[in-house]
LOMI-43632 format. One record per residue: residue number from 1; residue in one letter; x, y, z of N, C-alpha, C, O in turn. Coordinates in steps of 0.001 Angstrom, whole numbers, plus 500000, padded with zeros to 6 digits. Atoms other than C-alpha are relative to their C-alpha. Example, Ala and Ser with C-alpha at 12.3 -4.5 7.8 and 13.67 -1.06 7.14 Angstrom:
BEGIN
> 1;A;500890;498810;500000;512300;495500;507800;500900;501200;500000;501936;501181;500665
> 2;S;499180;498810;499940;513670;498940;507140;499230;501090;500730;499739;502198;500899
This chain:
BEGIN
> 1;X;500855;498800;500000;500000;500000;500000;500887;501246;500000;501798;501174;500825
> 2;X;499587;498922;500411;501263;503404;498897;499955;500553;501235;499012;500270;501974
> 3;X;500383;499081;498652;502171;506032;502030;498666;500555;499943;497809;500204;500754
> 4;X;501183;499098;500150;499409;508412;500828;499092;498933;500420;498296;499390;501241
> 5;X;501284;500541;499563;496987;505348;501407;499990;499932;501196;498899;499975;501764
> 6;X;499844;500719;498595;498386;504430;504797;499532;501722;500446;498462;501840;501043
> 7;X;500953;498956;499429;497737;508409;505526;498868;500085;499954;498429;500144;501102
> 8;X;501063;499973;500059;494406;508583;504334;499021;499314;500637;497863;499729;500680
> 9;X;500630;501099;499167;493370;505183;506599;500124;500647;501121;499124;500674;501839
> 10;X;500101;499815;499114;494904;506865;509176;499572;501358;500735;499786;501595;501924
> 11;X;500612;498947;499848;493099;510290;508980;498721;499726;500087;498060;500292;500958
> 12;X;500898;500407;499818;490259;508596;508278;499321;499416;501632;498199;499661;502075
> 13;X;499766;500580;498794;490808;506689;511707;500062;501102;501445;499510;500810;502506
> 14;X;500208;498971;499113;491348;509947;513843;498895;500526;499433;498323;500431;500519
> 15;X;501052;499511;500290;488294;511466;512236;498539;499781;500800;497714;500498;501366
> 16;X;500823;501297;499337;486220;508314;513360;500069;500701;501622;499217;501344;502234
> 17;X;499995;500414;498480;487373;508272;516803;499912;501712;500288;499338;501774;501375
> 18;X;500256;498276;499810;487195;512505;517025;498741;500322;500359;498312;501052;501253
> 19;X;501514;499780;500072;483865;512358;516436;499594;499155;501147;498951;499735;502022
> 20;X;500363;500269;499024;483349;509985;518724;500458;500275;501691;499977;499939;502774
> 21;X;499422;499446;498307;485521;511572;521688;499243;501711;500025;499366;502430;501017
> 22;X;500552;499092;499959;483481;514618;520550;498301;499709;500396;497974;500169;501490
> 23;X;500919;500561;499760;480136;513291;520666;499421;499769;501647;498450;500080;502338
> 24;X;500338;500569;497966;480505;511735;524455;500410;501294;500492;500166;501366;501696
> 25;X;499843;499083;499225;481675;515148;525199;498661;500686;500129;497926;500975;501074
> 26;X;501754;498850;500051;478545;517135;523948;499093;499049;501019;498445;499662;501867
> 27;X;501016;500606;498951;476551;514516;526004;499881;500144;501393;498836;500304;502025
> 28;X;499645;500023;499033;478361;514544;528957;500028;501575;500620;499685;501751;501789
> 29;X;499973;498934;499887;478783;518162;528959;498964;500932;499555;499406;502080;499509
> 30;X;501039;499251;500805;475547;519747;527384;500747;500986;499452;501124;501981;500070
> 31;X;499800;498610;501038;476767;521842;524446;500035;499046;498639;500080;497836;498416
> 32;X;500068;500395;501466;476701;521359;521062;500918;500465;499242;500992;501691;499175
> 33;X;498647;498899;500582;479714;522292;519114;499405;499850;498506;498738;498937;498019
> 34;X;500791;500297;501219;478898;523321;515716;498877;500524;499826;498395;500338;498708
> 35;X;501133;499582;500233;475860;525047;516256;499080;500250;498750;497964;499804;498485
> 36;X;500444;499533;501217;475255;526551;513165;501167;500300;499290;501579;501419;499596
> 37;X;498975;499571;501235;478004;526817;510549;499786;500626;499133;500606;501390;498623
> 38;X;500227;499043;501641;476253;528209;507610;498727;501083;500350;497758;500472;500802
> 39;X;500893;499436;499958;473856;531462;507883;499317;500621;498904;498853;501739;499127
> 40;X;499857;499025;501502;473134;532477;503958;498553;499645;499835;498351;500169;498740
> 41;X;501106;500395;500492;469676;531302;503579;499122;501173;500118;498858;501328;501310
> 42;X;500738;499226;499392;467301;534446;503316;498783;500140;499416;498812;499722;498259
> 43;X;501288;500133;500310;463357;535024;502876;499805;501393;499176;500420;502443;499360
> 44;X;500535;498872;500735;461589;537269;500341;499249;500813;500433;498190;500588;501017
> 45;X;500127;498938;499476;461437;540701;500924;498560;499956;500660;498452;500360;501818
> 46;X;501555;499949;499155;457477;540298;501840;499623;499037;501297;498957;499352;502283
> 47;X;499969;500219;498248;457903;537559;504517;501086;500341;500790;500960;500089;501989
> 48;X;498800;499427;499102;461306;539023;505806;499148;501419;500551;499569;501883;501610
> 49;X;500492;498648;499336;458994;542383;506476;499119;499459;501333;499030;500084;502389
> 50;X;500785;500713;498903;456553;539529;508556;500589;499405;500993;499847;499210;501956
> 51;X;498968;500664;499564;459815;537722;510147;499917;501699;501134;499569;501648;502314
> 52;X;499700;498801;499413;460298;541514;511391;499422;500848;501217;499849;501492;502176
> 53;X;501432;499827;498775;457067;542169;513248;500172;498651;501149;499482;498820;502154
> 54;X;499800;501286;498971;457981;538674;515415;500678;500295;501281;501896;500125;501347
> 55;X;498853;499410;499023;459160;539971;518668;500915;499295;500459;501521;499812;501398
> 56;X;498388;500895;499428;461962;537535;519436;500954;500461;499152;502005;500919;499600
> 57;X;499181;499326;500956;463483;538604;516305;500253;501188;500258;501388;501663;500300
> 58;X;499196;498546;499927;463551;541813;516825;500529;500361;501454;500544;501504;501912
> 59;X;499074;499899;498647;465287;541529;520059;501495;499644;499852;502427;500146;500480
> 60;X;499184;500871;500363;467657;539300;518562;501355;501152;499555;501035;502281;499182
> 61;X;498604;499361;500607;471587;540783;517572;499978;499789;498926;499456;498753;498516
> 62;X;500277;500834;501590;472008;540904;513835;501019;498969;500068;501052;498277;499050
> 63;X;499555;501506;500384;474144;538121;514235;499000;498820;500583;499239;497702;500127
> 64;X;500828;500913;499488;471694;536083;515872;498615;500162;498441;498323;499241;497679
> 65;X;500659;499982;500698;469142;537516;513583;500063;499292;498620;499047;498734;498205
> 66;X;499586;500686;501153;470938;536115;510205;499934;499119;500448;499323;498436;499625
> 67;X;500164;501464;500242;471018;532878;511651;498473;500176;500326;497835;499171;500012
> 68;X;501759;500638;499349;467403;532854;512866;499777;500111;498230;500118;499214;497459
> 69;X;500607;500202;501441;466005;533910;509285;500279;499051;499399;499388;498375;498885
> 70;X;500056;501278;500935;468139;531198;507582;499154;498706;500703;498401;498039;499992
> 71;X;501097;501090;499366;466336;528556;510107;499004;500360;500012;498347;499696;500814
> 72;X;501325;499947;499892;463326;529875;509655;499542;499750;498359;498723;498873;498085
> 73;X;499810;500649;501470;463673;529838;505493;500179;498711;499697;499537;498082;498856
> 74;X;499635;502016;500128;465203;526075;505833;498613;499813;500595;497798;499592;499699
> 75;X;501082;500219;500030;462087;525689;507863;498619;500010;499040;497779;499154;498763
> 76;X;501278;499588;501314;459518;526755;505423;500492;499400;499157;499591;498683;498723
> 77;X;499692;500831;500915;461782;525017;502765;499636;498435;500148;499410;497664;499215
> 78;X;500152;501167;499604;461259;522008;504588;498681;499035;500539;498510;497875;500915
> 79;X;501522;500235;499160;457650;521972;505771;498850;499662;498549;498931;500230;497459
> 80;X;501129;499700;500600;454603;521136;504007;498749;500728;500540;498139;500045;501363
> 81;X;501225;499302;499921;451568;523823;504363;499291;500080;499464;499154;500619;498366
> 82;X;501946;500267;500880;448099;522992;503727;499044;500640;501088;499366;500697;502275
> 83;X;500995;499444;499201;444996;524646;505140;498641;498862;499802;498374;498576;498634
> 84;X;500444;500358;499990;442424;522566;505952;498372;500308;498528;497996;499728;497509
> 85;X;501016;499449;500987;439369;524584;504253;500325;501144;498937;499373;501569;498282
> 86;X;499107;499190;500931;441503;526923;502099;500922;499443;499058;501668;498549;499457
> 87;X;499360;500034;500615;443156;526855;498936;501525;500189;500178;502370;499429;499704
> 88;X;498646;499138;499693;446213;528687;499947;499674;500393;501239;498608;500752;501739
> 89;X;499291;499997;498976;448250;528892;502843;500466;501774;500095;501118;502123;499111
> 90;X;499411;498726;499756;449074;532958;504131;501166;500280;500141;501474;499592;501114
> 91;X;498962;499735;499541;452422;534209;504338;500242;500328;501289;501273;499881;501791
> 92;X;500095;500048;498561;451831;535191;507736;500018;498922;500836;500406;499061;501996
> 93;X;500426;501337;499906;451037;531657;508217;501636;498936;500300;502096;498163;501140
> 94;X;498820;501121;500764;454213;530078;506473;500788;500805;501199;501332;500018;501973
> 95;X;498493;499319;499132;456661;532701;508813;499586;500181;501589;500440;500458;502431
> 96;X;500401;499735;498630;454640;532988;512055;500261;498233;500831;500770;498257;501951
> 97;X;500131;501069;499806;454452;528941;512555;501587;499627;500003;502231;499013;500854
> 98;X;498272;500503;500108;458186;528648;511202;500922;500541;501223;501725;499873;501873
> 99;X;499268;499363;498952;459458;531500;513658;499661;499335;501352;500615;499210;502119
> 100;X;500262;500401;498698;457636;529981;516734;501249;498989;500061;502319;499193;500635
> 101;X;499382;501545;500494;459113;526285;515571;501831;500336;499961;502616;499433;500251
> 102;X;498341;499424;499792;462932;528141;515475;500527;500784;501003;501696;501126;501184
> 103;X;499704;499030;498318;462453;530218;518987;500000;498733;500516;501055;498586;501134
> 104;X;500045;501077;499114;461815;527007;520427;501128;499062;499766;501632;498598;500788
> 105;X;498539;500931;500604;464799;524844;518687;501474;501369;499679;502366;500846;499010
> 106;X;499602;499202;499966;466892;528085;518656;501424;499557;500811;502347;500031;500148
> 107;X;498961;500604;499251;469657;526628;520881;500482;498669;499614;501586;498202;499898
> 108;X;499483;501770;501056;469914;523076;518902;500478;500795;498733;500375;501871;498144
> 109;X;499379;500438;501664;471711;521972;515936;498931;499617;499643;498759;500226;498588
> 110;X;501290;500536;500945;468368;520348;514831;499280;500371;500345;498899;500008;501458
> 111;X;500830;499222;500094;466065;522577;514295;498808;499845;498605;497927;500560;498128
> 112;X;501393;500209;501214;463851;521335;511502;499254;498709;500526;498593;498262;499588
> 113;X;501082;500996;499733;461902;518435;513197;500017;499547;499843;498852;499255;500110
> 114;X;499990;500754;500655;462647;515660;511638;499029;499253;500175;499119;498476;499224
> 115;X;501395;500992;499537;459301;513599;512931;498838;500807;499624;497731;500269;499645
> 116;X;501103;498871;500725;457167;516894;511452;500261;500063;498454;501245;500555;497904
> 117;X;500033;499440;501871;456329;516928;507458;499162;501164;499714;499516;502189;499132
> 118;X;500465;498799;500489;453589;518948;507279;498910;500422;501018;498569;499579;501848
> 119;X;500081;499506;499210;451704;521370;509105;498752;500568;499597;498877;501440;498737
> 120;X;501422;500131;500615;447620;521517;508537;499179;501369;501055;499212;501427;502284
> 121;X;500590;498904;499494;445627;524813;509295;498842;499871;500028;498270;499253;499130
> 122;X;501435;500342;500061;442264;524978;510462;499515;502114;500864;500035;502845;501707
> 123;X;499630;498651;499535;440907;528515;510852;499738;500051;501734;500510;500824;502302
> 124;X;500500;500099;499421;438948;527590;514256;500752;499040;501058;501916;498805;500734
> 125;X;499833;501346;499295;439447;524701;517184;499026;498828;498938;498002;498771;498258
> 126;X;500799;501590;501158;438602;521295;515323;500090;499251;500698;500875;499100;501633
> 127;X;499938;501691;499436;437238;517767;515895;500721;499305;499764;500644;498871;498615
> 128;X;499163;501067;500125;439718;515555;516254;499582;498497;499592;498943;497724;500305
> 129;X;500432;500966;500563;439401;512812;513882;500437;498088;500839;500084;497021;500335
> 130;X;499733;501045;499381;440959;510024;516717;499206;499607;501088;498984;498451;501446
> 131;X;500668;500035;498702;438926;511036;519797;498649;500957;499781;497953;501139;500779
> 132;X;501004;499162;500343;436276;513285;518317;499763;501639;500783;498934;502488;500454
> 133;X;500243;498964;499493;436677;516026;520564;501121;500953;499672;502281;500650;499394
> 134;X;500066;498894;500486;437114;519473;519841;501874;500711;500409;501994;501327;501468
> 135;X;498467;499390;499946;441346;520678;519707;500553;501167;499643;500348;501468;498468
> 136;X;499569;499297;500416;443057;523413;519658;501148;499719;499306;501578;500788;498873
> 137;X;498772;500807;500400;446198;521335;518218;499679;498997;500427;498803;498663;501226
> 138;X;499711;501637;500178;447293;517908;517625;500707;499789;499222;500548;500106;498043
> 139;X;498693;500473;500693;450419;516541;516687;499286;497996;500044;498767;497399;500987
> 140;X;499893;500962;500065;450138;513042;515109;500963;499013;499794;500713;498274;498842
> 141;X;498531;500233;500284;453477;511622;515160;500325;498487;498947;501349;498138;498360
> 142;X;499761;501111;501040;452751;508393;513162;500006;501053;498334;500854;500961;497446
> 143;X;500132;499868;501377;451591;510367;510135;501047;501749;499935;501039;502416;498901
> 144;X;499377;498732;499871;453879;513741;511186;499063;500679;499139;499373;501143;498042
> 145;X;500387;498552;499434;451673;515907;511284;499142;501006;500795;498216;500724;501556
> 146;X;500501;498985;498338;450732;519016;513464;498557;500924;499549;498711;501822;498721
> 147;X;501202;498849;500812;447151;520916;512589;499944;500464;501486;499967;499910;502585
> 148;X;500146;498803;498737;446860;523931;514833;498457;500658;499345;498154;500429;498174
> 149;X;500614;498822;499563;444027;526389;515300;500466;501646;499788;500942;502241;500754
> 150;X;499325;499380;499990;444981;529438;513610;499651;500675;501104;500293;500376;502111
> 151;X;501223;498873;499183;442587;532059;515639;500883;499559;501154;501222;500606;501706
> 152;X;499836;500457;498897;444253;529981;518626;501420;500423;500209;501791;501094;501172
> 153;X;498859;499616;500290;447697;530290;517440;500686;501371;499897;501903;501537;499969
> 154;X;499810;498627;500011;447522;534136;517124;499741;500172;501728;500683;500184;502521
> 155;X;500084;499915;498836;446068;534492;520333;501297;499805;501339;501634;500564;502248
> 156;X;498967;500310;499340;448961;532370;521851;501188;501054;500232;501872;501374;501204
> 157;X;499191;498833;500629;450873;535055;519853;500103;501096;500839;501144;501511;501348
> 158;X;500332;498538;500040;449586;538048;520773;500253;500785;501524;500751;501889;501745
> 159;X;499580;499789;498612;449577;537763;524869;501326;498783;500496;501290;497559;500621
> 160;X;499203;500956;499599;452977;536765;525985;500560;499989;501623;501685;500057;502116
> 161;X;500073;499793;498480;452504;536875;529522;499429;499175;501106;499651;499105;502315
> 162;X;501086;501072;499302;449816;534211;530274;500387;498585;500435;499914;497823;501278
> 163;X;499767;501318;499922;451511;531380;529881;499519;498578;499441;499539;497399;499798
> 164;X;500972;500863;500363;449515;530039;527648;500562;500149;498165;500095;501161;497643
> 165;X;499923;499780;501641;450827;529763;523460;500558;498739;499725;501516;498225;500302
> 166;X;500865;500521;500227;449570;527326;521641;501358;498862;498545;501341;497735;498050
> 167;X;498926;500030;501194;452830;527269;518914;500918;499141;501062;501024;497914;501046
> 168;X;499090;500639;499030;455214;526544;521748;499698;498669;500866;500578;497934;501315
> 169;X;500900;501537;499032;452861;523520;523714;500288;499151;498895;501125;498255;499011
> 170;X;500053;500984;500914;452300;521944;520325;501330;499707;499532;501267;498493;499334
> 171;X;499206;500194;500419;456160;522008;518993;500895;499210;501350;501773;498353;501252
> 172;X;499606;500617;498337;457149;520931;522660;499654;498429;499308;500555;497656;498984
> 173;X;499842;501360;500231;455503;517694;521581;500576;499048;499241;500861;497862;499404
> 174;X;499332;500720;501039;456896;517130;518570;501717;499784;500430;502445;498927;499929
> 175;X;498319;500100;499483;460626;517628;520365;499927;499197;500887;501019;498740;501226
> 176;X;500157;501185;499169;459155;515107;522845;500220;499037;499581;501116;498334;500048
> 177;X;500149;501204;500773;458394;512531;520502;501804;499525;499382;502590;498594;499555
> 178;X;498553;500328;500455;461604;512910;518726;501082;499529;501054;501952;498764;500636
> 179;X;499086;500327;499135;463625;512456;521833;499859;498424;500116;500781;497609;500112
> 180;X;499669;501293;499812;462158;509286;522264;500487;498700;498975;500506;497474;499087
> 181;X;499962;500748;501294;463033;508146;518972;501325;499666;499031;501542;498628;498406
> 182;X;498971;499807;500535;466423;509547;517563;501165;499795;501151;501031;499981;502361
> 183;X;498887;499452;499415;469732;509511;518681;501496;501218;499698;502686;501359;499979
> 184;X;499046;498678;499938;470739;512886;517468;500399;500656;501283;499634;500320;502187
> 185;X;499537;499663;498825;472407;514585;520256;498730;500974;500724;498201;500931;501835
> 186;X;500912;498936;499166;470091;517218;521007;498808;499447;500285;498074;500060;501060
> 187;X;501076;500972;499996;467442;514595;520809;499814;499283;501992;499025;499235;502936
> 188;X;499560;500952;498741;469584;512377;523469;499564;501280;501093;498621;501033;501845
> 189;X;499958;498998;498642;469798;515905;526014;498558;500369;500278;498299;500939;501337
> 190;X;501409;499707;499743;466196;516348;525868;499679;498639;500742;499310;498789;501907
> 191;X;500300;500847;499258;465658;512684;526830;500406;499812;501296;499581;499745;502207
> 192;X;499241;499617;498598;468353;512759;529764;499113;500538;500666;498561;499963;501605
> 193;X;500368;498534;498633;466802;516040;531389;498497;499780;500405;497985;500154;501460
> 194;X;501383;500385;500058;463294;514753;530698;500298;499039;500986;499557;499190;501958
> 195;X;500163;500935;498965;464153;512012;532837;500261;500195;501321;499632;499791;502299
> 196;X;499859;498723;498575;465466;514088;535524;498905;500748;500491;498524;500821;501659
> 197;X;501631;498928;499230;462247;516486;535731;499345;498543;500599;499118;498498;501809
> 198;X;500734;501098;499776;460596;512908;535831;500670;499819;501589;499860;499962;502505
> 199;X;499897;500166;499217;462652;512286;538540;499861;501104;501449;499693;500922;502655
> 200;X;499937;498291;499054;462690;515871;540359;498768;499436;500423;498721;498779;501463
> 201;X;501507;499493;499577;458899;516018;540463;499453;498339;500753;498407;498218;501389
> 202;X;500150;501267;499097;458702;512514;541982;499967;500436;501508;498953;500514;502201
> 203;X;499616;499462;498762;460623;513816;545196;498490;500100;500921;497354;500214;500460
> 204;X;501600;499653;499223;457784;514209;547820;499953;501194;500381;498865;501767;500440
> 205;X;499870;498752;499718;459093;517312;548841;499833;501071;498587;500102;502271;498540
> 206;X;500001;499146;501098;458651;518783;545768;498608;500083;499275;498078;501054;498735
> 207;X;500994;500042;500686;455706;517193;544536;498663;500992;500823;497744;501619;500296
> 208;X;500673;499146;499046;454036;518869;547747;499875;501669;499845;498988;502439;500216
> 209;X;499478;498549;500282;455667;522212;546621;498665;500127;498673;497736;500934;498629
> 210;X;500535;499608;500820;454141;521626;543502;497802;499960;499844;496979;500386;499034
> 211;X;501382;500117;499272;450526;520809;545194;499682;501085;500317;498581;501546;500016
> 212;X;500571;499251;499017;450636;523373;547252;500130;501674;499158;499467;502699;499313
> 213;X;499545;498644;500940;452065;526166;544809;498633;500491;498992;498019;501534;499218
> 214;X;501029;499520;500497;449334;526224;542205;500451;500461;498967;499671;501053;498221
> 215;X;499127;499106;500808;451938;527461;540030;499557;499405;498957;498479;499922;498661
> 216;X;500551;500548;501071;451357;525093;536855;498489;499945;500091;497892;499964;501168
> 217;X;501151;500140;499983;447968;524813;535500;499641;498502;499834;500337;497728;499178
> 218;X;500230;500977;499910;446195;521974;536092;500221;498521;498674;500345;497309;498851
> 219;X;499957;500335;501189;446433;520753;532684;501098;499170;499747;501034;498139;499078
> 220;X;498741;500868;500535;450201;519677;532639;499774;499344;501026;500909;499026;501380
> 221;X;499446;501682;499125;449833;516918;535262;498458;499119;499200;497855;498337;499936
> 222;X;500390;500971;500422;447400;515254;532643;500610;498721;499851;499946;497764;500249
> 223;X;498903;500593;500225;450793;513054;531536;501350;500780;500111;501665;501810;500707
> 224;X;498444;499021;499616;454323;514004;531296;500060;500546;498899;500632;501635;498855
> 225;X;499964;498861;501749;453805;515071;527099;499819;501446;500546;500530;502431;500350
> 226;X;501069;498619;500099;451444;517773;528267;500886;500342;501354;500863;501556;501554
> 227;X;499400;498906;499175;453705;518491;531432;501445;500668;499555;502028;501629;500057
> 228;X;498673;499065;500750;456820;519332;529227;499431;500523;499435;500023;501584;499633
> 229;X;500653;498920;501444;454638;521262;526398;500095;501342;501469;500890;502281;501434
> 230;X;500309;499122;499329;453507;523256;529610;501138;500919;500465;501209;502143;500353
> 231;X;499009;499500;499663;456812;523522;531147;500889;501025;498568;501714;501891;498858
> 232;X;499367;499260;501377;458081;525069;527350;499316;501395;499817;499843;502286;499151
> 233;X;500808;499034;500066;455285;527577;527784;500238;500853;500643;500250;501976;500139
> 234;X;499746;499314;498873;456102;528911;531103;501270;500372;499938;501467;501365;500639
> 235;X;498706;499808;500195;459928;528956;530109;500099;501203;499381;500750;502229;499579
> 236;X;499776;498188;501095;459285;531528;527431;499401;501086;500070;499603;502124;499441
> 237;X;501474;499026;499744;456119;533241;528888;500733;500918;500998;500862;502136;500870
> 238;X;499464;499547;498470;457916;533742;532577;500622;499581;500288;500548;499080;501410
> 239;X;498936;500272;499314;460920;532893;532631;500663;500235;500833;501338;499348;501354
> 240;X;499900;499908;498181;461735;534889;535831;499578;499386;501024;500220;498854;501930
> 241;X;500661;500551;498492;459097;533843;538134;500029;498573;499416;499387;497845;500173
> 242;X;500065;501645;500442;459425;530268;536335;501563;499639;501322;501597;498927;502326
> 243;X;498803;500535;499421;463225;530227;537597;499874;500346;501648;500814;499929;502325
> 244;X;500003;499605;499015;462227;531553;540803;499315;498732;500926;499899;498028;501750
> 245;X;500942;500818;499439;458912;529410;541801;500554;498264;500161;500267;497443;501032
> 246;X;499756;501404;500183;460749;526117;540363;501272;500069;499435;501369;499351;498440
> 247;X;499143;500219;500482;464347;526865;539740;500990;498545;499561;502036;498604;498915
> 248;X;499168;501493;500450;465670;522924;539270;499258;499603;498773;499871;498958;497922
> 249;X;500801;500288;501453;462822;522563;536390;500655;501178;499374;501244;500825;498352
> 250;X;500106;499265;500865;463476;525689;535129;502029;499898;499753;502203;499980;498537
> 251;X;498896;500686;500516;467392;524824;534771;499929;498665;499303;500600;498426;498299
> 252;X;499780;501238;501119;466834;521513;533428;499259;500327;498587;499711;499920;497516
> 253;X;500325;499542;501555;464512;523122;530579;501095;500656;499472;501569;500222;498422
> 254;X;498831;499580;500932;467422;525478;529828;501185;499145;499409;501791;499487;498394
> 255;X;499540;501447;500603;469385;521874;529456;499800;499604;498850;500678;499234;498071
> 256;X;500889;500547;500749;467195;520970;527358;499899;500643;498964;500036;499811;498067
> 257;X;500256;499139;500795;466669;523525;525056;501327;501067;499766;501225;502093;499094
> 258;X;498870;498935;500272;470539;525168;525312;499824;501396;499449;500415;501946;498520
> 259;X;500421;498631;500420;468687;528509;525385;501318;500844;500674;502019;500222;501472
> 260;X;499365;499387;499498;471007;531499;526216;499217;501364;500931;498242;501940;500450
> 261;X;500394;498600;498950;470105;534450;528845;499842;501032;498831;498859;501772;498839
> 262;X;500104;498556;500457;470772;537006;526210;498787;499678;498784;498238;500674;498311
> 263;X;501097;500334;500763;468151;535356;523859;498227;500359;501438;497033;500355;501135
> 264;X;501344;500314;499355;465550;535597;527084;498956;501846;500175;497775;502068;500443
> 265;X;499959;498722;499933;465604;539569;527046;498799;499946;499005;498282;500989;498604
């Protein structure tokens, strides 16, 4: 065998094992190296003016901002949008749904969903074709996909104080599902920390706290789906009094979601 081959086996060979002494680090260490490498992807001038009106964005640094738009463009490149009783899908539609879906994955490397194809609009709450009753969302993860409530979805929008949006609950599930499914990294750190809250809120001393507090709405102790969607809600709604009332949840969501402080402004 020629030197050049014996180099190339053995670059090949540190490459291998790099990745994998890199890998157990990001796990072991929550971070992601690599975040985003490429930011060139950008939207036409008429939804970049709708991208603009999004208040996370416009909080955002323009370096933060160039990468958000290209993940929100790859998003929309990547999504299918259909409206239930409509011909056509709104531009408001295509960039309001994408931006939620990239505030919430905003701290990952995988940020397009891979367990979401397409993304079904209904202008109202709808009957759910599994259980018959009436939804504001529903993620179906066999057939990926998510039909929201627009009317519901604005709303979520519009007051961000309540603790209550509708974009962020429903994409929560779909980053649920995926955790239990992939072993992309950011996948794996969501499962980890998920198992930790699981275990936190066990505690008796805590679960009492969380009895006696009143703080969550009744809603997320249906299961644990609907108590992470909730916990994703309250992260971005109130994230002060979140870290205050329940600071060990509200650190393991930032785990979870490798959000930064200067993104919470």
């Amino acid at each position: 065998m020629a030197p050049y081959a014996f180099a190339a086996v053995g670059i090949g060979f540190l490459l291998f094992f790099g990745h994998l002494i890199l890998r157990k680090l990001q796990r072991s260490n929550d971070f992601v190296w690599n975040r985003q490498f490429v930011s060139y992807k950008r939207l036409p001038l008429s939804r970049k003016r709708i991208l603009q009106t999004y208040p996370f964005f416009q909080k955002l640094s323009p370096k933060y901002q160039k990468q958000f738009e290209h993940r929100v463009a790859s998003f929309i490149k990547d999504k299918k949008f259909k409206h239930r009783h409509k011909p056509i899908v709104t531009d408001a539609q295509l960039v309001y749904t994408s931006a939620v879906a990239c505030r919430l994955s905003f701290g990952r490397r995988s940020y397009l969903f891979p367990m979401l194809d397409t993304i079904l609009f209904f202008e109202q709450a709808f009957q759910s074709p599994t259980n018959e009753a009436m939804h504001k969302g529903e993620y179906n993860p066999r057939a990926k996909v998510l039909a929201l409530s627009w009317e519901d979805f604005l709303r979520g929008m519009a007051v961000d104080d309540d603790n209550f949006h509708l974009g962020l609950h429903e994409f929560m599930h779909v980053m649920h599902f995926e955790s239990e499914r992939s072993t992309d990294i950011d996948a794996v750190r969501f499962h980890k920390y998920h198992q930790l809250i699981l275990r936190h809120i066990m505690d008796p001393a805590v679960r009492e706290r969380l009895d006696n507090a009143s703080y969550f709405r009744d809603y997320a102790f249906t299961n644990q789906y609907e108590f992470m969607a909730v916990l994703g809600e309250y992260f971005f709604e109130s994230p002060a009094d979140f870290n205050q009332q329940f600071p060990v949840l509200f650190s393991y969501m930032k785990k979870i979601l490798l959000f930064k402080d200067e993104w919470m402004s």
